[in-house]
N, C-alpha and C positions, 0 to 999 in steps of 0.2 A: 557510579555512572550518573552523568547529569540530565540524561536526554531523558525528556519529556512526552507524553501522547501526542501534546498539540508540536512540538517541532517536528515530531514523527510524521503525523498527518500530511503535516505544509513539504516539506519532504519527498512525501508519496506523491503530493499532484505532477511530479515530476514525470512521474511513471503511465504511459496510457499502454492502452489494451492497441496492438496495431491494424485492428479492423476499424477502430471507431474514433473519430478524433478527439476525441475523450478521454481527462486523465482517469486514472481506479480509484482515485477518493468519491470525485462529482458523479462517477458512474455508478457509485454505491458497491463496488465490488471489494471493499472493504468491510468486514464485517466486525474486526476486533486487533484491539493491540494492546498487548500487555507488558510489561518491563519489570523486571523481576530480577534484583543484583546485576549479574553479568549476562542476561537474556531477553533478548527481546524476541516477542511471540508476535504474529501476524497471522488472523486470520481470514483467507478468502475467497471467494469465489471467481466463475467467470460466466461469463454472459450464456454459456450453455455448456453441457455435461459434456465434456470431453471435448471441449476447445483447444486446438493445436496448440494453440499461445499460451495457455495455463502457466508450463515451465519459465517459458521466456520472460513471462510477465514477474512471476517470482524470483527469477535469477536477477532482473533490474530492479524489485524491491528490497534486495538483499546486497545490490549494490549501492545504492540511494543510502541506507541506513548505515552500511559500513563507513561511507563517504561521510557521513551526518558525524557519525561516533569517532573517526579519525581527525576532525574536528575540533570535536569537541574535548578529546586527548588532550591538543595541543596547546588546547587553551585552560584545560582545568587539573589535566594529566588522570581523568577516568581513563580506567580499563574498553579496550575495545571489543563490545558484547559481543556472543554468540547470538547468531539473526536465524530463526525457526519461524518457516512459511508455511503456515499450511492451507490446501486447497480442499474447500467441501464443498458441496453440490445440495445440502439440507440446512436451511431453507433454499431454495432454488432463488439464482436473481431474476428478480421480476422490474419492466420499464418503470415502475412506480418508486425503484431505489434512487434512482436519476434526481441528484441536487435540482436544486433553481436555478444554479450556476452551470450547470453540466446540460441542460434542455435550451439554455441561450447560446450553449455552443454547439447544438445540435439542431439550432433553427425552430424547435418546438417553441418556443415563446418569442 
């Protein structure tokens, strides 16, 4: 498998949370990605404990990354990973995760 953290990432800004016009990377609701042979790991939260959108938000980062690996099959013929999302709530997101990037698109700067 050829996919990388950083295409993962660029990737993920595709995906926002739909309360906030905010993608999950600039929102800091990304906490961890890991790639491992045929697995790619996603670790993250959401803006508070038991957010309806949790799922939602996961099932379009697991589409995003399918779509990334389907890709990149056809260009290098890697196997298309197995995509594990997980959601935790420890450490908690706090406004202080919020890119430079993600607070100019929320009017904070």
């Amino acid at each position: 498998m050829a996919l990388n953290k950083e295409e993962i990432l660029q990737a993920l800004k595709q995906v926002y949370d739909p309360e906030i016009p905010v993608d999950i990377v600039n929102l800091g609701l990304v906490y961890e990605v890991q790639i491992e042979k045929e697995l790619v790991y996603v670790k993250i939260t959401t803006t508070a404990p038991g957010c309806p959108v949790g799922n939602l938000i996961a099932g379009q980062i697991k589409k995003v990354i399918r779509h990334l690996s389907e890709v990149d099959l056809a260009v290098s013929g890697a196997a298309v990973p197995e995509i594990v999302v997980e959601t935790v709530y420890d450490p908690p997101w706090e406004m202080n995760r919020v890119s430079e990037e993600g607070r100019k698109m929320l009017g904070w700067e």
